[in-house]
C-alpha positions in Angstrom: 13.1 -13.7 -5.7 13.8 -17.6 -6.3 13.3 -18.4 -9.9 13.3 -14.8 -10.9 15.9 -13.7 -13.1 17.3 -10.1 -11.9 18.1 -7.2 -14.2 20.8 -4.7 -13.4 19.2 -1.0 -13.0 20.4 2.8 -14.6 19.7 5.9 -14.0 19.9 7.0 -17.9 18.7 10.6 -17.6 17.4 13.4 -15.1 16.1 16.6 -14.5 15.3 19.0 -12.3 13.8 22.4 -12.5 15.0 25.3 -10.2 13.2 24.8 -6.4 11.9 27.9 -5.8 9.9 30.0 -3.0 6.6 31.1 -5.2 6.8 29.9 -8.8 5.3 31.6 -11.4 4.2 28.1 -13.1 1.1 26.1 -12.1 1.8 22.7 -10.5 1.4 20.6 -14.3 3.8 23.3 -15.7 6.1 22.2 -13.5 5.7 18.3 -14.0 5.7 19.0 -18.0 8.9 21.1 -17.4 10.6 18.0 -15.6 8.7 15.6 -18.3 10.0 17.1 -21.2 13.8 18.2 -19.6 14.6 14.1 -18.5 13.4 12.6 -22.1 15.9 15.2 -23.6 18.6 14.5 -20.7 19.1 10.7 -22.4 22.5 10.8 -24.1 21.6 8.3 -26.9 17.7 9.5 -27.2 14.8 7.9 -26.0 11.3 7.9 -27.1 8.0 8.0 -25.1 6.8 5.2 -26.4 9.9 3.4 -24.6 8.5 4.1 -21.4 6.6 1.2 -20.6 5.8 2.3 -16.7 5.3 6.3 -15.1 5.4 7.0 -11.3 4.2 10.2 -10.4 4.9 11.4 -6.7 3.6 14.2 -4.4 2.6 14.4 -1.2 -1.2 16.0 -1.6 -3.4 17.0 -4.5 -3.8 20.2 -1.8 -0.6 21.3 -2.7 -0.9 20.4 -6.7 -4.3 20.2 -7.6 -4.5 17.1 -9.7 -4.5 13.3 -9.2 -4.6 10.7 -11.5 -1.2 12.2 -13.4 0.2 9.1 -14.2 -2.1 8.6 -17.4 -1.6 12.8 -18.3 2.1 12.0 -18.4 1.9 9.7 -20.7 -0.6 11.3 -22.7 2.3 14.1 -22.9 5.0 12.0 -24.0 2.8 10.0 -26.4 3.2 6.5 -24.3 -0.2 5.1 -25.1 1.0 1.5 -24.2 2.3 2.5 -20.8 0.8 2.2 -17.2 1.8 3.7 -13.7 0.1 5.5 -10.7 0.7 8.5 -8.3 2.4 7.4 -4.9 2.5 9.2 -1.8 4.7 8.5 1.3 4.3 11.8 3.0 7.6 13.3 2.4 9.4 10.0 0.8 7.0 10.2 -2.0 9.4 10.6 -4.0 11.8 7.7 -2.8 9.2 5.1 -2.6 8.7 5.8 -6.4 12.0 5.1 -6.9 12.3 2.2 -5.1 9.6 0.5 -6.7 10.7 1.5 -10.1 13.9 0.1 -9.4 12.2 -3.5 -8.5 9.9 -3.2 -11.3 13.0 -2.9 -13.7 14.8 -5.6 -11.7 12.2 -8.2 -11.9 11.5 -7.6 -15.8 8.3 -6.4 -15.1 9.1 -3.3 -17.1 11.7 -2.3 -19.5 12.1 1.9 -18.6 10.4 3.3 -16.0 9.7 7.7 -15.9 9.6 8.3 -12.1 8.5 12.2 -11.9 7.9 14.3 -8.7 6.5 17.7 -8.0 4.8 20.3 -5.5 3.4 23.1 -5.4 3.6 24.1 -2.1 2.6 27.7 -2.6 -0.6 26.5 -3.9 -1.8 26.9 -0.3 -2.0 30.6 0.5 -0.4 30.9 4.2 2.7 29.0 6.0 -0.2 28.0 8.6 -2.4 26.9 5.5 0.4 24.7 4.2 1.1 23.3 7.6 -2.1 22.0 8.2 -1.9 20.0 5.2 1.7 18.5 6.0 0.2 17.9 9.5 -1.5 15.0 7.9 1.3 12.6 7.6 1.1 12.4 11.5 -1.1 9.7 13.3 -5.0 10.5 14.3 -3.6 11.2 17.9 -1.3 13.5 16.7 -3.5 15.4 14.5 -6.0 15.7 16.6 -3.4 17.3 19.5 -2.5 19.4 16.8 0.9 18.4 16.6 2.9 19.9 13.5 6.1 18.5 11.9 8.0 21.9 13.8 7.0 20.3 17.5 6.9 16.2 16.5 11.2 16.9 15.5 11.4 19.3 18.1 10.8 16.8 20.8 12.8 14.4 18.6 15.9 17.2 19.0 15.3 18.3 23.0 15.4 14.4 23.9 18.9 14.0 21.3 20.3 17.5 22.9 19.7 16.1 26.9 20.8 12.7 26.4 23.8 12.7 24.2 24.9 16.6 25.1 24.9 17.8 21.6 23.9 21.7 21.5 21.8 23.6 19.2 24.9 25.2 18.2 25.9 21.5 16.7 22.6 22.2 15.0 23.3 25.6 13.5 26.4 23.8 11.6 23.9 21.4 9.4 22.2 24.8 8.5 25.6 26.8 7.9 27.5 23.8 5.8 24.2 23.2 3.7 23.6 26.5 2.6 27.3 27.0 1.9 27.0 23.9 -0.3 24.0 25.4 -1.7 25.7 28.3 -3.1 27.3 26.6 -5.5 24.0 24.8 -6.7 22.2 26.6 -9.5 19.0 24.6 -8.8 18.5 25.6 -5.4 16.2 27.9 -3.6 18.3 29.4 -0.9 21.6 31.4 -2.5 22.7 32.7 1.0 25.7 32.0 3.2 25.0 32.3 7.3 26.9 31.7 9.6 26.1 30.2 13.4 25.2 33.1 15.0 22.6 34.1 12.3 21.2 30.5 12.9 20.8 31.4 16.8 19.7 34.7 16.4 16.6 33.1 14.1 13.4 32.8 16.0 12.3 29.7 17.8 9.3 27.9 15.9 9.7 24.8 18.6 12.6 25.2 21.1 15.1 24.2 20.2 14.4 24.3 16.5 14.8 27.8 15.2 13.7 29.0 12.0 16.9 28.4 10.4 16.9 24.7 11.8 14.0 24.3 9.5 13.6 23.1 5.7 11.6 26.2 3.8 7.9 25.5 1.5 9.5 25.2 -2.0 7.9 24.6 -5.7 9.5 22.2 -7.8 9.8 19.2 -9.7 12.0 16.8 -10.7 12.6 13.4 -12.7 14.5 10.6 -13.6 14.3 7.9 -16.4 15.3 4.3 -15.2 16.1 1.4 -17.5 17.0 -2.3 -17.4 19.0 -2.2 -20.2 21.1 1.1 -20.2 23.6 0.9 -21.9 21.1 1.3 -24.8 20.4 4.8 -24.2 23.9 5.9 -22.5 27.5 4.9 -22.3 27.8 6.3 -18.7 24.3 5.2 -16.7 24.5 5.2 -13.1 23.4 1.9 -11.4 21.4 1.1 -8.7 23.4 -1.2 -6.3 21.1 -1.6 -3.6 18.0 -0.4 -1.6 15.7 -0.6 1.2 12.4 0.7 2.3 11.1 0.2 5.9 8.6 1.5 8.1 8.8 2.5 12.0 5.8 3.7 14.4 4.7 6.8 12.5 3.8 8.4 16.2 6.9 10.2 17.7 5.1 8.9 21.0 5.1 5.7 20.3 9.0 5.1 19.8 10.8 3.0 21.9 13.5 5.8 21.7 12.5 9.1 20.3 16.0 10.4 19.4 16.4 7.6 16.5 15.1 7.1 13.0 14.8 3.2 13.1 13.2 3.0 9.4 16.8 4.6 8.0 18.7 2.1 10.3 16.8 -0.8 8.5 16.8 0.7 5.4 20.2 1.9 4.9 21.1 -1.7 6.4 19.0 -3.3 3.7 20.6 -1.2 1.0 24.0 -1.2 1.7 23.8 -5.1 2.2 22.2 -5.7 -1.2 24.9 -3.3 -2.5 27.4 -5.4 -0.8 28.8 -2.1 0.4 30.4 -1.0 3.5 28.8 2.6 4.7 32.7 3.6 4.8 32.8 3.0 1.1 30.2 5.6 0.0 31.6 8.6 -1.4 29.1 11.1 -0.6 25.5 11.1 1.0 21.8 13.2 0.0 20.0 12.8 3.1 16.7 13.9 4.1 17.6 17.2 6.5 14.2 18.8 6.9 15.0 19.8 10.2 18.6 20.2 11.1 18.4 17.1 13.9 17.3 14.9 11.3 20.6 15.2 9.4 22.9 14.4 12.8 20.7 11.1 13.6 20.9 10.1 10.1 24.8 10.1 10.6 24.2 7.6 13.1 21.6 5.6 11.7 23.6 5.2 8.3 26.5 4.0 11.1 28.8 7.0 9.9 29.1 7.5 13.6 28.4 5.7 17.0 25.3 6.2 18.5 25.0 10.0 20.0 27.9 11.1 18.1 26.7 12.3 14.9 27.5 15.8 16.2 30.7 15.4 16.5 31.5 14.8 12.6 30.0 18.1 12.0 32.4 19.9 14.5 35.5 18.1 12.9 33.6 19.2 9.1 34.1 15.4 8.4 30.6 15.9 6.4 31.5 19.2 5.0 32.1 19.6 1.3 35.3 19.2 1.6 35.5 16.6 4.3 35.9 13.0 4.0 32.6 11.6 3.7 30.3 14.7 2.3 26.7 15.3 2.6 23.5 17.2 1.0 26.5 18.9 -1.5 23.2 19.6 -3.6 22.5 22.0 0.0 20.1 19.9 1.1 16.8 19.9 2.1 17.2 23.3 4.0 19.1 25.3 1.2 18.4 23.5 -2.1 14.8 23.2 -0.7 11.9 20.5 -0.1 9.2 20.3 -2.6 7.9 17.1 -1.1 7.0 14.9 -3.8 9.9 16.0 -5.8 12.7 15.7 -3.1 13.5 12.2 -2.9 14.2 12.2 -7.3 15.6 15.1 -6.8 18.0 13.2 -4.7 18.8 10.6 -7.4 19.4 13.4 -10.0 21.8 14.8 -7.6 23.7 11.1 -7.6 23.4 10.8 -11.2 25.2 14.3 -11.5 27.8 13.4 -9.0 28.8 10.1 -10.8 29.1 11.4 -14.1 31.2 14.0 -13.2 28.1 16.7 -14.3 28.3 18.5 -10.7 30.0 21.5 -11.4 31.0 23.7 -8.9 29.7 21.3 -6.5 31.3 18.1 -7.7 32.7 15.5 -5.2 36.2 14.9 -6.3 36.7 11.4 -7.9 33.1 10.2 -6.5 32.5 6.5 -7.4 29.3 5.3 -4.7 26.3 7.7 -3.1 24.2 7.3 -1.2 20.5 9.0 -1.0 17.9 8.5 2.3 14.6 9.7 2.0 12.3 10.0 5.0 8.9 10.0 5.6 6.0 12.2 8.0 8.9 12.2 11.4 10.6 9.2 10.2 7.1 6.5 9.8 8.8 5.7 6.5 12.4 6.1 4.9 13.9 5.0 1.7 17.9 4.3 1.3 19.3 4.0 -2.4 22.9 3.6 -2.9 24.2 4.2 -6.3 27.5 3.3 -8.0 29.2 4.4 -11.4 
């Protein structure tokens, strides 16, 4: 960045429709809803024709049935002078659009950018139908062993549960405190407290991920507006302070150590340094549970806990609602749902809530720093974005 002036970065506005099982809109309906609901979020007004760049994510045209959105957004908003693109990174579609809206903004290379994510997933007509078409954020080898996302974070959880003696009832309490938080979330798909023993009772779909280990097929859509100059459009933006994007071996079986999710490691570590933040500083997390062992590594790879002791935070509820350092109060990934290309803004609407004290019954008392990661197929890709008041 050497001879490049930087620009501070705001969230000024977001939306977020209700994530639900089967919607009763088509996929645009959706995207227009979440268009239309962040341009009349900004406090101070803002005009289409003040957007100057549009990021549309999702994760397959299979599960929305359009590309080339970018240019129909703007035609909808009436930003004839803008430009933009769809961007896919398998489930951190929606991440990756914000991270390179945020270093679009920062570089002066665009004034406000409209990041917007959606998905359909009930476009496909059967679980096994829809499964096929996620399997396709996995490598050629794993494709063509037909590996699924169930079995690739199953392994990933049996090789966590032997070595570091964790139990799938450790598990069970992501599920539990998520869908508690959940309950007081409006937007969210799943309204239903359970308790451990329904979590154990659920089927296996990969031993020893049960059902109730795993994130549901949702519809939904989400958006955020992003400016370099924010205090033109709101007195109380949230900024970006830092983030990161890396990459790891997108094959389970290629990891040097399959319990870990290196690309959160490095991102988180990128973010937090550009933040100039301490992980002990952040006031609560969004993190990318789509299968219950994903949310105990993250612990670890954020450096909440020591390696092979994420568990333990759940069984002292330090990442409970009311704990000391809470996470996914939204519900998560597995109770507010995970409509791919929507999840990772629908992350950063959650932040924005937080910090301006918009949360409602789910508000972090006296939250001033969060903290959102966003992964990727099993963890090929991840996205960390801290945000401050």
């Amino acid at each position: 960045m050497l001879g490049v002036r930087l620009h501070s970065v705001g969230l000024v506005g977001a939306y977020s429709t209700k994530y639900e099982t089967r919607s009763k809109k088509k996929s645009w309906e959706l995207l227009r809803e979440a268009v239309d609901g962040v341009l009349k979020s900004v406090d101070n007004g803002i005009d289409g024709k003040d957007i100057d760049f549009i990021i549309v994510s999702n994760f397959s045209d299979r599960f929305t049935g359009l590309v080339h959105t970018a240019p129909l957004v703007a035609s909808w908003i009436r930003a004839r002078n803008a430009r933009g693109f769809r961007i896919e990174s398998a489930c951190a579609a929606g991440g990756a659009g914000l991270y390179l809206a945020y270093n679009l903004l920062r570089t002066g290379l665009a004034r406000n950018v409209l990041v917007a994510g959606y998905e359909k997933m009930s476009m496909q007509p059967s679980g096994a139908e829809a499964n096929e078409v996620l399997a396709t954020a996995g490598t050629p080898d794993e494709i063509l062993a037909g590996a699924t996302f169930f079995s690739l974070y199953a392994l990933i959880a049996r090789n966590y549960l032997e070595r570091y003696g964790a139990t799938e009832e450790d598990l069970a309490l992501v599920a539990v405190k998520n869908h508690e938080n959940a309950l007081r979330n409006p937007l969210a798909q799943y309204k239903k407290k359970i308790t451990i023993e329904d979590v154990m009772k659920s089927p296996y779909v990969a031993p020893p991920l049960k059902l109730y280990d795993c994130s549901p097929l949702s519809d939904g859509a989400a958006a955020v507006i992003l400016s370099s100059n924010p205090k033109k459009y709101t007195d109380t933006p949230v900024y970006i302070a830092g983030a990161g994007m890396a990459f790891d071996e997108p094959g389970v079986y290629a990891r040097g150590d399959m319990a870990a999710l290196k690309a959160a490691k490095e991102a988180s570590g990128q973010a937090l340094k550009s933040a100039n933040l301490d992980v002990n500083k952040i006031d609560f997390f969004e993190v990318h549970d789509c299968f219950t062992i994903a949310e105990v590594i993250i612990y670890e790879m954020l450096g909440l806990a020591k390696r092979g002791e994420g568990y333990k935070l759940l069984r002292d509820q330090v990442t409970f609602f009311h704990g000391e350092k809470p996470v996914n109060p939204s519900g998560g990934l597995k109770a507010k749902g995970h409509p791919i290309g929507a999840t990772g803004v629908g992350m950063a609407c959650e932040a924005y809530w937080q910090l301006r004290g918009e949360a409602g019954e789910r508000q972090v008392k006296d939250a001033e720093t969060g903290l959102m990661e966003n992964h990727g197929g099993s963890g090929g890709s991840s996205v960390v974005i801290v945000f401050t008041r």
